[in-house]
C-alpha positions as CSV (number, residue, x, y, z in Angstrom):
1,X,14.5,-2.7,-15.0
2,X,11.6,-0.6,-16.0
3,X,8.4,-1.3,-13.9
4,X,4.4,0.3,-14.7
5,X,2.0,0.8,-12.4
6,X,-1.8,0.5,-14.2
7,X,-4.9,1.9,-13.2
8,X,-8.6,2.0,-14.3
9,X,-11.4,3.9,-12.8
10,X,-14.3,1.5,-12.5
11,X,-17.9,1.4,-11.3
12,X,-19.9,-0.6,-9.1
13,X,-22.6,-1.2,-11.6
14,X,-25.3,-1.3,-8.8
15,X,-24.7,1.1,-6.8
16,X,-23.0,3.5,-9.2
17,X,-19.6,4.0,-6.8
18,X,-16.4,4.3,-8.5
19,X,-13.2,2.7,-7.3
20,X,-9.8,3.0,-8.5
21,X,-8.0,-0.5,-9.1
22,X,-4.1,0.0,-9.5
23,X,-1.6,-3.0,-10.3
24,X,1.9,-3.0,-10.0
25,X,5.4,-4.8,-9.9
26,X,8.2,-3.7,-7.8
27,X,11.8,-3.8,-8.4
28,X,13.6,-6.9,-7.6
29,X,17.1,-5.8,-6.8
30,X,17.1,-2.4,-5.0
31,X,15.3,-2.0,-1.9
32,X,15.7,2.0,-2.4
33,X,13.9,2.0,-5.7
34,X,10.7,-0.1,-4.1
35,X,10.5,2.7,-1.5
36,X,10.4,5.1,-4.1
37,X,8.3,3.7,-6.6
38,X,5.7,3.2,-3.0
39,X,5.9,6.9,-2.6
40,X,5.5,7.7,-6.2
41,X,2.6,4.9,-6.8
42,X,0.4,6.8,-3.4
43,X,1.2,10.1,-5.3
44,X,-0.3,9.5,-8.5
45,X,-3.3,7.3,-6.7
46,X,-4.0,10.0,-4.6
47,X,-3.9,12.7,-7.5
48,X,-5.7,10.7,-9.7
49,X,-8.2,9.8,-6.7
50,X,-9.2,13.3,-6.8
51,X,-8.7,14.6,-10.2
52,X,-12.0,13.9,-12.0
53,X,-14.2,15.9,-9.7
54,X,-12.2,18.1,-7.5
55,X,-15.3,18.5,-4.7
56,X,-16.4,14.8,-5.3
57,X,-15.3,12.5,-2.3
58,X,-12.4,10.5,-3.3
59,X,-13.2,7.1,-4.9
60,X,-11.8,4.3,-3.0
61,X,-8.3,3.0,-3.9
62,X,-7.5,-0.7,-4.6
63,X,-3.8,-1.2,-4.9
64,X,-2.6,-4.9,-5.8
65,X,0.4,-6.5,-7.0
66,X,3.9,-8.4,-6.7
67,X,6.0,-5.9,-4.5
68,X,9.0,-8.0,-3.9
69,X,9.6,-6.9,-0.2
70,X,8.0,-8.0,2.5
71,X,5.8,-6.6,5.5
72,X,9.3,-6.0,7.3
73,X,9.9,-3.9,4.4
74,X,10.3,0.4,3.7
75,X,8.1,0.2,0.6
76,X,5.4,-1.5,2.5
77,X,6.0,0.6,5.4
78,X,5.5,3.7,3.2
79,X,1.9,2.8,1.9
80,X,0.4,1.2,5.2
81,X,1.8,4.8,6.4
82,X,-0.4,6.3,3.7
83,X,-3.5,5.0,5.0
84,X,-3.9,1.6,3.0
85,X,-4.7,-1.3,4.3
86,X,-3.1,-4.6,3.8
87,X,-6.6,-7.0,3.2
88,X,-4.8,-10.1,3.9
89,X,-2.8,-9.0,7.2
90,X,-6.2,-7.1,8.0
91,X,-8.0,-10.8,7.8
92,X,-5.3,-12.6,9.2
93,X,-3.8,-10.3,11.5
94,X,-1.3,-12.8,13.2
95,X,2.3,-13.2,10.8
96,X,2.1,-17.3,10.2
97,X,4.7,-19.7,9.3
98,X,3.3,-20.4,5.4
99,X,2.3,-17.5,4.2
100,X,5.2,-17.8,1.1
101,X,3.8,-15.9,-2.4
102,X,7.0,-16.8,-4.5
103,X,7.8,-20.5,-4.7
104,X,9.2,-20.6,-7.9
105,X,7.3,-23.2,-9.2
106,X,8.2,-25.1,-6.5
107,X,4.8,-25.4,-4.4
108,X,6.7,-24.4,-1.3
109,X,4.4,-22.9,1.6
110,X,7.0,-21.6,4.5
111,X,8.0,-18.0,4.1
112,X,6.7,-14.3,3.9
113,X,4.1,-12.9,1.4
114,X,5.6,-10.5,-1.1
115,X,2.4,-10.2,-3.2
116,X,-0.2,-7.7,-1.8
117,X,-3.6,-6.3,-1.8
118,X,-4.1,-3.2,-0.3
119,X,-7.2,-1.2,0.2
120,X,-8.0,2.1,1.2
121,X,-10.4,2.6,4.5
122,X,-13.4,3.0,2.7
123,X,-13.1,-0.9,1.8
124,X,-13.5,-3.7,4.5
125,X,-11.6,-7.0,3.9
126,X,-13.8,-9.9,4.7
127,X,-11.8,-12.9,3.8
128,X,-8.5,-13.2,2.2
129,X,-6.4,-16.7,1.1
130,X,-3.3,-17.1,-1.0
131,X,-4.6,-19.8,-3.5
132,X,-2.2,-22.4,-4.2
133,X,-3.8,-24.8,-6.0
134,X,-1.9,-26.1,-8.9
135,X,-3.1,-26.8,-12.9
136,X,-2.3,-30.5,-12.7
137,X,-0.1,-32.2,-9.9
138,X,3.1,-30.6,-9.6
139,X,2.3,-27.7,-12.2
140,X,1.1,-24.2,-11.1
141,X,0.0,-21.5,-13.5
142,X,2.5,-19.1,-12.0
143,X,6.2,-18.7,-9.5
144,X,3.7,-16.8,-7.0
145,X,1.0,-17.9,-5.4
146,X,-2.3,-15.5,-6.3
147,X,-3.5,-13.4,-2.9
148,X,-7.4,-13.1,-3.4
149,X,-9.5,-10.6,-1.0
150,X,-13.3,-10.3,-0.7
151,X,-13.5,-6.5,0.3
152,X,-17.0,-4.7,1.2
153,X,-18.2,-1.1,0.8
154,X,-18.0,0.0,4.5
């Protein structure tokens, strides 16, 4: 299946600093072409990073999305090996029990997270939740749960 990565360039309208916010959606069958899209998604983040003004500090990279592997996998292996940080682990750094991001539309909690926020080390994480609250009882507004991350400007 065909799968897009999307970016934007945006600006703190305070302060002026630019980030670059990436979202994405891993293959669900082969675990070979997650890796690779992982290596091909830091690639392009990192050229793009540095592309506007070549002697300008890289902007700070924001990488979310539905990955479908999880932290035991070689895709997420391959970007927290690139220097970004997972904000919800980096919260919550102890692996629980109900941490489940797919439920198919099932409101289950027990299982392993396979939607992500990462962020590069110029961001800090300061809270981080997977929201499950549904539309109406019984009805949620999507199969996975949404991760949400408050991140700060270290």
């Amino acid at each position: 299946y065909p799968r897009i990565c999307s970016w934007a360039r945006v600006r703190d309208r305070r302060g002026g600093r630019q980030l670059l916010v990436a979202n994405t959606h891993f293959d669900h069958l082969g675990v070979l072409a997650r890796e690779q899209s992982a290596k091909l998604i830091v690639a392009r983040l990192r050229a793009e990073a540095g592309m506007r003004n070549p002697g300008a500090a890289a902007p700070p990279i924001l990488l979310l999305g539905d990955f479908n592997s999880d932290e035991y996998g070689s895709a997420y292996r391959t970007l927290l090996d690139a220097g970004l940080v997972d904000a919800y682990r980096a919260v919550h750094p102890r692996i629980a029990a109900d941490e489940l991001t797919f439920h198919a539309f099932k409101g289950l909690t027990a299982g392993r997270r396979i939607d992500f926020i990462f962020n590069s080390p110029a961001l800090r994480a300061v809270d981080a939740t997977i929201e499950r609250a549904p539309i109406a009882p019984g009805r949620f507004p999507s199969d996975h749960y949404f991760v949400a991350a408050r991140l700060q400007w270290k």
